[in-house]
C-alpha positions, -999 to +999 in steps of 0.1 A: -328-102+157-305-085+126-328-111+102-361-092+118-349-062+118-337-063+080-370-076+069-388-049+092-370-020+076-381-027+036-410-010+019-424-027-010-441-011-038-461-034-068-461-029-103-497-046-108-493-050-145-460-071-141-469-086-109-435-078-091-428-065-058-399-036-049-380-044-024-359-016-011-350-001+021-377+022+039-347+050+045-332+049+014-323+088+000-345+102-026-325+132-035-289+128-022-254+103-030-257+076-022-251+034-029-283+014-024-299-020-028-332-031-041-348-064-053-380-076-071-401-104-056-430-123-065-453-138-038-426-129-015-399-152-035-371-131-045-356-163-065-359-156-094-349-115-090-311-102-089-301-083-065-302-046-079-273-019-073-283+018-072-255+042-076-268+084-076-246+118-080-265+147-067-251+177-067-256+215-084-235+206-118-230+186-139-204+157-146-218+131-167-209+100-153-193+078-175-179+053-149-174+051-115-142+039-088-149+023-057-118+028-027-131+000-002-100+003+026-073-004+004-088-021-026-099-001-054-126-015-076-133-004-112-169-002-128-159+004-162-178+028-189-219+030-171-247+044-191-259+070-164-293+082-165-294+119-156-323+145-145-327+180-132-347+203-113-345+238-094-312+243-097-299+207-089-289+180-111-288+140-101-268+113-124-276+076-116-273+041-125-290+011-116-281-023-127-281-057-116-255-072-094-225-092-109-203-089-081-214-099-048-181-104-037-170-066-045-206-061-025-196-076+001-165-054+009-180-023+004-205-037+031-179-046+057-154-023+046-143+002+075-140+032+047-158+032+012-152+060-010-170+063-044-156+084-069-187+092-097-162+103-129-173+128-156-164+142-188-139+165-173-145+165-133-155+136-106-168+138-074-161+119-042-190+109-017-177+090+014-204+060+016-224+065+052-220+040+075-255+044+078-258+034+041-234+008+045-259-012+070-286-003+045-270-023+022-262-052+047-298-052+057-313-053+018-285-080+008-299-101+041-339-094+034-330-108-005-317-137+010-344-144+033-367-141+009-349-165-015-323-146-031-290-163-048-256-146-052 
């Protein structure tokens, strides 16, 4: 039932020119925080695709993310320095990342974790977004979808 019903909430979108498929989940936030998933496929093999992590600041100013700090309960995990990519538009300003997963035990906390608190840290201020437990079964789902579809930690 959880297998069907992590498959049944993806959306894929092709690139035609490189023939992959993005995998990501259909509720995923466009314009908010928030931690995601996503994962490339080919023919419905995610093989030979990482899994992808999505990490986005949205807010009304400006930090310029340089790293981030994950509280999951009472383990604290450390991204180190992150090229953030950043964009704006009336009046708001969004700062992400998106890079492949190393980690997937780190993941996998912040997955079953009963509290997960990510701390996006700028030149001179951070921000703290509580992670949705919403968001956290996101994540479960993707990480289970990958798998199905061939994914290898």
């Amino acid at each position: 039932m959880a297998l069907e019903r992590a498959i049944g909430n993806m959306k894929k979108s092709t690139d035609e020119i490189k023939g992959i498929t993005w995998v990501s989940h259909r509720s995923t936030p466009v314009l908010a925080k928030y931690a995601s998933f996503y994962f490339g496929s080919n023919k419905d093999s995610a093989a030979n695709y990482p899994l992808r992590l999505k990490l986005q600041y949205y807010g009304d100013d400006w930090l310029f993310v340089r790293s981030v700090t994950v509280k999951a309960d009472d383990k604290v995990y450390e991204l180190g320095r992150l090229d953030f990519e950043r964009d704006h538009s009336s009046g708001s300003v969004w700062e992400w990342i998106d890079m492949p997963v190393k980690d997937h035990a780190m993941l996998n906390h912040w997955m079953t974790a009963k509290r997960v608190v990510i701390r996006f840290n700028g030149d001179k201020y951070y921000d703290d977004f509580t992670l949705p437990h919403g968001q956290q079964a996101q994540l479960r789902e993707v990480y289970q979808a990958w798998k199905i579809m061939g994914g290898k930690p």
